[in-house]
C-alpha positions in Angstrom: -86.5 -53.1 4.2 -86.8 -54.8 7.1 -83.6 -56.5 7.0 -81.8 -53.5 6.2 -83.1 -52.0 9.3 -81.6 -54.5 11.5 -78.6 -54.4 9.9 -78.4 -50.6 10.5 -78.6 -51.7 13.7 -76.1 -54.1 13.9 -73.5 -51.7 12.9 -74.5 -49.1 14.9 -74.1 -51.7 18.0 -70.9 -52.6 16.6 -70.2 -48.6 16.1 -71.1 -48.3 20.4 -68.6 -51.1 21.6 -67.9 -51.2 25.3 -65.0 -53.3 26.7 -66.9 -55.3 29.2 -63.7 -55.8 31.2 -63.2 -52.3 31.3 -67.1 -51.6 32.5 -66.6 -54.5 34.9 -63.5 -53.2 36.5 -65.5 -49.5 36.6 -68.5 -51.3 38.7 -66.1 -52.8 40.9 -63.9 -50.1 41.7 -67.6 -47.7 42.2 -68.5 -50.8 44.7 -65.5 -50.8 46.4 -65.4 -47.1 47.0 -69.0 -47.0 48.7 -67.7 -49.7 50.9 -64.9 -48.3 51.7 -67.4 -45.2 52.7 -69.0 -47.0 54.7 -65.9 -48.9 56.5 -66.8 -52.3 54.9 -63.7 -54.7 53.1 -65.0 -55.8 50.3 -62.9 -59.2 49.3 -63.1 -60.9 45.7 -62.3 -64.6 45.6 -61.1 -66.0 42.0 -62.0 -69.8 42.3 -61.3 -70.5 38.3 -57.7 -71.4 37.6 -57.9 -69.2 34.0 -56.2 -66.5 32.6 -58.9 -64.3 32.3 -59.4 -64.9 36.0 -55.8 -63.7 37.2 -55.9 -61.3 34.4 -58.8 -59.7 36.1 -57.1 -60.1 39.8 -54.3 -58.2 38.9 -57.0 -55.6 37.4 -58.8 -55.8 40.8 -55.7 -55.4 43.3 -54.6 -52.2 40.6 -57.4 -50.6 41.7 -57.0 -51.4 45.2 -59.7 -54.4 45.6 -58.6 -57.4 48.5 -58.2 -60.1 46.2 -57.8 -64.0 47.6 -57.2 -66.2 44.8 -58.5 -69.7 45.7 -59.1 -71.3 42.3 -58.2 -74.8 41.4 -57.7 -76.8 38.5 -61.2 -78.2 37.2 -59.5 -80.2 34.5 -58.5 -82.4 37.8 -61.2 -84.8 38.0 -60.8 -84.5 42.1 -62.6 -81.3 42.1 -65.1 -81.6 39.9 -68.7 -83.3 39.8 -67.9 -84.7 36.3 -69.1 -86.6 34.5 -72.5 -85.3 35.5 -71.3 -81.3 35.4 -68.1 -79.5 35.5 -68.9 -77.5 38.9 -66.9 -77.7 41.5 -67.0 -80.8 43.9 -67.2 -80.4 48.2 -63.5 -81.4 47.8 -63.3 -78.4 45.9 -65.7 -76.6 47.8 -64.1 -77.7 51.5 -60.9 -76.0 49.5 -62.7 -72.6 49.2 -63.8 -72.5 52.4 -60.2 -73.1 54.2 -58.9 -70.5 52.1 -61.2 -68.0 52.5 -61.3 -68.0 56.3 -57.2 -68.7 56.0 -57.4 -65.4 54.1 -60.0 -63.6 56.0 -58.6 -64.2 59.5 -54.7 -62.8 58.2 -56.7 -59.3 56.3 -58.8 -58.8 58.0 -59.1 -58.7 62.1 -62.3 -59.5 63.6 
């Protein structure tokens, strides 16, 4: 019985799917309006050098979001803390900081 139940509700999760992507982008684009509102840029930085993430930039600057991708390759063992962990290293980190104020001081004026 009790396994029946919880396969019922399985299906009816599977019945209820939401496209996270999609709920994502929604969030973002609610965010960005109440900033906008309130005269505050809201910036995303993409740091990982994916598909998924420049997938979801181009979502992001559809819907009118200041995107700055800064992502590098992690597979490079320069930016990395490997073999300990596969975050990113203060090479990688110094990186993200020069680009973001790059970025931030040519978008936005101060």
């Amino acid at each position: 019985m009790f396994i029946n139940y919880l396969y019922g509700l399985s299906e009816n999760l599977k019945d209820r799917k939401v496209n996270e992507a999609n709920v994502s982008i929604k969030l973002l684009e609610t965010i960005n309006k109440y900033c906008k509102q309130h005269n505050i840029t809201m910036v995303i930085n993409g740091i990982h050098d994916e598909p998924i993430t420049k997938q979801a930039i181009n979502e992001w600057r559809k819907i009118g979001i200041l995107v700055n991708d800064i992502s590098v390759d992690f597979t490079k063992q320069e930016f990395n803390l490997m073999p300990y962990d596969g975050h990113p290293n203060e090479k990688a980190n110094r990186m993200y900081a020069d680009l973001t104020i790059q970025f931030l001081s040519e978008k936005i004026m101060f």
